[in-house]
N, C-alpha and C positions, 0 to 999 in steps of 0.2 A: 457781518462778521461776528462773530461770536466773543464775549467778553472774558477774560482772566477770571472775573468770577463765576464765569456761566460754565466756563472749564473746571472749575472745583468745586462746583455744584454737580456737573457729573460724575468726577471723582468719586465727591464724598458717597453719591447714589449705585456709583456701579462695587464701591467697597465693601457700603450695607448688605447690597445683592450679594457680593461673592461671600460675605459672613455670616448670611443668611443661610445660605445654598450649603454654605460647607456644616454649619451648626446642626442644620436639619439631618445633614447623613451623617453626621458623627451619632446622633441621637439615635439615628434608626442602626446605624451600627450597635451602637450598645445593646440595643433591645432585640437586634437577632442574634449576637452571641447568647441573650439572656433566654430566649425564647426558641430561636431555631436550631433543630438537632444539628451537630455537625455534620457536614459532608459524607460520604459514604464515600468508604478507601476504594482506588484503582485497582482493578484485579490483576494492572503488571504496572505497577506506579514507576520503574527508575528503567536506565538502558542497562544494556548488556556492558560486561568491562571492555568490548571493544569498541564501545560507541559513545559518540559526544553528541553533544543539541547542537542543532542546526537553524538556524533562521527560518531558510528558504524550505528545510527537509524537513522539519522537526526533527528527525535525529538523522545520523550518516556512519558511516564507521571512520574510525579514527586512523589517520593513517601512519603507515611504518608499525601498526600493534605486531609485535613479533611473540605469535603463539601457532604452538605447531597443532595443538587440540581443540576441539569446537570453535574456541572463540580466533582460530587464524591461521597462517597469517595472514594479518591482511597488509599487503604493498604499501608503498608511498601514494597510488592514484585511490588508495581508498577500497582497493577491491581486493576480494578475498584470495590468494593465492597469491601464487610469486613474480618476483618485481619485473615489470613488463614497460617497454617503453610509446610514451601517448601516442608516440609519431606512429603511423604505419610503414612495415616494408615497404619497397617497391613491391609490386605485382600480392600484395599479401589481401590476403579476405578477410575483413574482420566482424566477428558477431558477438554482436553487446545481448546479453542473455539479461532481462528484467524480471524482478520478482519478489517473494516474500520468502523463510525462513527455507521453504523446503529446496529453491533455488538456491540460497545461500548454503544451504548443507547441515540443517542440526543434526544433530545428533552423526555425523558419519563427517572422516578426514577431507581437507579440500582436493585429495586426490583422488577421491570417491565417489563427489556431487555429480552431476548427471550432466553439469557440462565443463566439467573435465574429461569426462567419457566420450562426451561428443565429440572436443575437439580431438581427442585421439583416435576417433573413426574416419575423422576424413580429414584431419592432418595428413597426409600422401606427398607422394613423386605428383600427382595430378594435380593436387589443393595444396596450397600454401595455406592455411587458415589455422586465425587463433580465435579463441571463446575467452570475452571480457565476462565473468562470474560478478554481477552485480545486484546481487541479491540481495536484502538487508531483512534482518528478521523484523516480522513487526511489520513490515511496511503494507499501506493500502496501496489499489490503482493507482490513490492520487499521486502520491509521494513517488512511484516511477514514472508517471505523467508529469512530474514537476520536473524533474532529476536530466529526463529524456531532454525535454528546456532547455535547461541551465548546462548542460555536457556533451551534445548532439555534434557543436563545432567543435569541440575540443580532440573528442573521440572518434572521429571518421567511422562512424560502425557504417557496414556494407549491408548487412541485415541485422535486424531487432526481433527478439523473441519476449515474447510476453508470457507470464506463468503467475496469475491473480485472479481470486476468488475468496477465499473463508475471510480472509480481514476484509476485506469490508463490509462483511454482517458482525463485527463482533460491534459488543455494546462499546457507546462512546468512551464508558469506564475504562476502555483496555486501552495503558498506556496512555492517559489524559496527562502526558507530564506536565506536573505543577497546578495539574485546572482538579481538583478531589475532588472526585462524581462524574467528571465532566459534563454529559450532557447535551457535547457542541460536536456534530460532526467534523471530519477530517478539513473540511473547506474552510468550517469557521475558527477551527484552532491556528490554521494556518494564516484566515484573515487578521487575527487574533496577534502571532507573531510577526507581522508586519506593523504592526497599530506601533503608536508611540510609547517608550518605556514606562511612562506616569500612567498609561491606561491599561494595560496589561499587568501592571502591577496591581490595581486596582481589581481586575477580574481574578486574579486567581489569589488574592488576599480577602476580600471583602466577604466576612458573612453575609451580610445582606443580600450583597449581589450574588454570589453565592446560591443565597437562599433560592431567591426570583427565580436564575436561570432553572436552578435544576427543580423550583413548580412546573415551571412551564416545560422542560421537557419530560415528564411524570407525566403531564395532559397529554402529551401527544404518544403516551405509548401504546402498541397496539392490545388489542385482547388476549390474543395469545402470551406476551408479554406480562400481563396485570396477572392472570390465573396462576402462571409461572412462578412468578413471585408470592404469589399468594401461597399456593402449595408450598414453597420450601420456607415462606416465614422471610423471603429478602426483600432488597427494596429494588423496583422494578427496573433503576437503573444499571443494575449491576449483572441483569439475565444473560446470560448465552445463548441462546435460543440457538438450535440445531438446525440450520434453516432446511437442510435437505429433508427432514421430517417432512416438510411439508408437501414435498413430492409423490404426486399420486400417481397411479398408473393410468397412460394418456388410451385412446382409441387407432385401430386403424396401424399399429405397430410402430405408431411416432413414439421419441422419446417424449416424457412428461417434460411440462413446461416449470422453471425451479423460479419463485416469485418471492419477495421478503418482503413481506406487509410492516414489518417493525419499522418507523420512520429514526428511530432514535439508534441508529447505528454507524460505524465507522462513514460508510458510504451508502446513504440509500439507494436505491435504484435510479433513479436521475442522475444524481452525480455519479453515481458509476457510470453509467453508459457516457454523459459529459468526460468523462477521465477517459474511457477505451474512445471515444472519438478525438481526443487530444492527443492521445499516443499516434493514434493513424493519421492527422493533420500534420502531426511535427515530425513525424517520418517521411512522408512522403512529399514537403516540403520540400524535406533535402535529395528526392530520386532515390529513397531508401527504402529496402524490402522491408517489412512489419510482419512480423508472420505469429498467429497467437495460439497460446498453446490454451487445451482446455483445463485446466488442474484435473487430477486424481489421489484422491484423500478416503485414506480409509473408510471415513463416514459419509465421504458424497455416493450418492449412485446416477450412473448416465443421465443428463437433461437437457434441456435447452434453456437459454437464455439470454441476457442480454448481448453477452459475448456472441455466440453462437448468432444470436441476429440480425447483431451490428457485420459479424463476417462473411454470413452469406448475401445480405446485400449492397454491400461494397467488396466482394469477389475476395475480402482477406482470407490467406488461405492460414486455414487453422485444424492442428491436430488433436484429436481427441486423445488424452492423457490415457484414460479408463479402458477406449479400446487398446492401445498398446499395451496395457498389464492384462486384462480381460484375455488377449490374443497369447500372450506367453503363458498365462497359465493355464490356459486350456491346452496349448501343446506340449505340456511339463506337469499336469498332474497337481499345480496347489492350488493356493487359495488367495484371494487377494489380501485377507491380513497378512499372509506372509512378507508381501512387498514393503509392511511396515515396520516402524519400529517398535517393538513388542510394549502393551500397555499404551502407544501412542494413536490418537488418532486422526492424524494427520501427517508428519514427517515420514517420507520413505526408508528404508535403509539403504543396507550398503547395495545387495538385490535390486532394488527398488529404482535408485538410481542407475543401477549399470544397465536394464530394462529401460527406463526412460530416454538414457543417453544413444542408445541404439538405435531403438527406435524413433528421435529425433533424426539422429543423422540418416537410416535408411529414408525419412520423408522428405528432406532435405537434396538428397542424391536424387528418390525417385523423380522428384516434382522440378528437377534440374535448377533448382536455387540458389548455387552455389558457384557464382560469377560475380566480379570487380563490377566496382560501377565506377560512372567517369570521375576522371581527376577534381580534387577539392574546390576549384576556383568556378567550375560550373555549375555548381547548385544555389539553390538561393536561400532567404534567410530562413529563420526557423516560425515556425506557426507560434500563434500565442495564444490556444484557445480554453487553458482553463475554469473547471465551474465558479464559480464564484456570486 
């Protein structure tokens, strides 16, 4: 058995070490304020006025925010439009619409978004059905992959529509709340806000640490990435890269295949396809339709990819955004900027969405997807299969 002094002999040993250990980083603190350039600001550093941080989401919108303009309303469940009750009807159809800013509706009223259009197409004497509009600006796959988790039992959705692409190529910079430069993709921001308060305080306080991370994701950025920055004089964390640039024209009248080499983005390509294979695990968990929509943004053009992959070989049926605006304006004479928001290059407008909303619900009707699924008590729990 060990002696009274042998206990404060270890004491006094592991004291040394912890005033060792801490002396040492306060030192090397000092000398990367003294030495390391500061961080490089976030290209969208704070939320929008209708949103709060979130643990689980990184951010969510706030709910009960009562604005009739861009930023709402958004309800007491957090979702954009007006106040809707969790429970479902009897005999009701419900469909939770997931997505990024253009599902949420910038720039156009929430009775303009494209699923509010929806559900007024096949709201009917025939369909009982309401469209839960949960769309958060900003948000990657993962953050509706998480969300879909955390809210699947609460919400009873009958089917799930997915509408995710351009955020998870933007640089980790966009929207690093509290991490300046960031550096950490979507996974590790979010393992990040799980961690304990004392250590998370430490990563987005610390120049030193600071420093480190963001060497090491500067090593890992791509070529196109370095040049990028080179050209415009920034620093190479903070690129946009237009990934659909990259899209060449394929052989054999396939669409070209759209790949993001930059590994230092919202969601590299692994974790994306990890995130749309977590949406499809956690829906169909519960006996749930998933049906994914392709985006259509002014600067993408027709491709394939991870999406498109993961759908045709697990049978998800998924509509292509690009040919629904492609198909009305060639029977109407314009252009596909017009479907946008002028100067923008990616939010749809008011057009844009009452096009998308249509032509959701005609695919919806044709493909006859628009049927109850059995009562609450017979499905089983929810997937857990997040990247991480």
């Amino acid at each position: 058995m060990p002696t009274m002094h042998q206990y404060a002999n270890l004491r006094a040993k592991l004291t040394v070490a912890a005033c060792f250990f801490l002396g040492t980083f306060a030192v090397l603190e000092i000398v990367g304020r003294i030495l390391l350039a500061p961080p490089p600001p976030n290209s969208f550093p704070g939320l929008s006025p209708n949103e709060i941080a979130h643990d689980e989401l990184l951010w969510h919108h706030q709910p009960g925010f009562d604005d009739g303009g861009e930023d709402g309303p958004i309800n007491n469940l957090g979702f954009r439009g007006p106040e809707i009750s969790q429970t479902k009807s009897p005999g009701q159809f419900r469909i939770l619409s997931l997505g990024e800013s253009s599902s949420y509706g910038t720039g156009v009223g929430w009775q303009e978004t494209y699923a509010y259009v929806l559900e007024k197409k096949i709201n009917t004497q025939e369909h009982d059905v309401q469209v839960i509009n949960a769309g958060v600006r900003a948000w990657s796959t993962l953050q509706s992959a998480r969300f879909l988790e955390l809210k699947i039992d609460e919400l009873q959705p009958d089917l799930v529509l997915v509408y995710h692409e351009v955020n998870d190529f933007l640089p980790t910079s966009h929207r690093g709340i509290n991490l300046h430069g960031s550096g950490m993709n979507d996974v590790e921001v979010m393992a990040l806000y799980k961690s304990r308060r004392w250590f998370r305080w430490i990563i987005q306080n610390s120049r030193f640490v600071a420093g480190i991370r963001l060497i090491i994701a500067r090593a890992r950025a791509s070529t196109i990435a370095r040049i990028t920055a080179e050209f415009r004089k920034q620093d190479v964390l903070s690129q946009p890269i237009n990934t659909y640039f990259n899209i060449h024209r394929a052989q054999n009248n396939k669409k070209p295949w759209l790949s993001n080499p930059n590994p230092i983005v919202r969601l590299p390509t692994p974790l994306r396809e990890k995130a749309l294979q977590s949406l499809i695990n956690t829906a169909q968990s519960r006996g749930v339709q998933i049906i994914f929509l392709h985006p259509s943004y002014r600067i993408s053009r027709p491709h394939r990819c991870v999406m498109t992959r993961i759908a045709r070989a697990q049978k998800i049926p998924l509509l292509e955004m690009d040919d629904v605006i492609y198909s009305h304006a060639a029977r109407t004479g314009r252009h596909k900027a017009e479907y946008f928001i002028f100067g923008d290059k990616v939010h749809p407008n008011q057009l844009g969405h009452a096009v998308m909303g249509k032509g959701i619900a005609d695919f919806l009707l044709k493909n006859n997807l628009i049927h109850p699924q059995p009562p609450t008590g017979t499905r089983g729990p929810a997937a857990t299969t997040l990247p991480g």
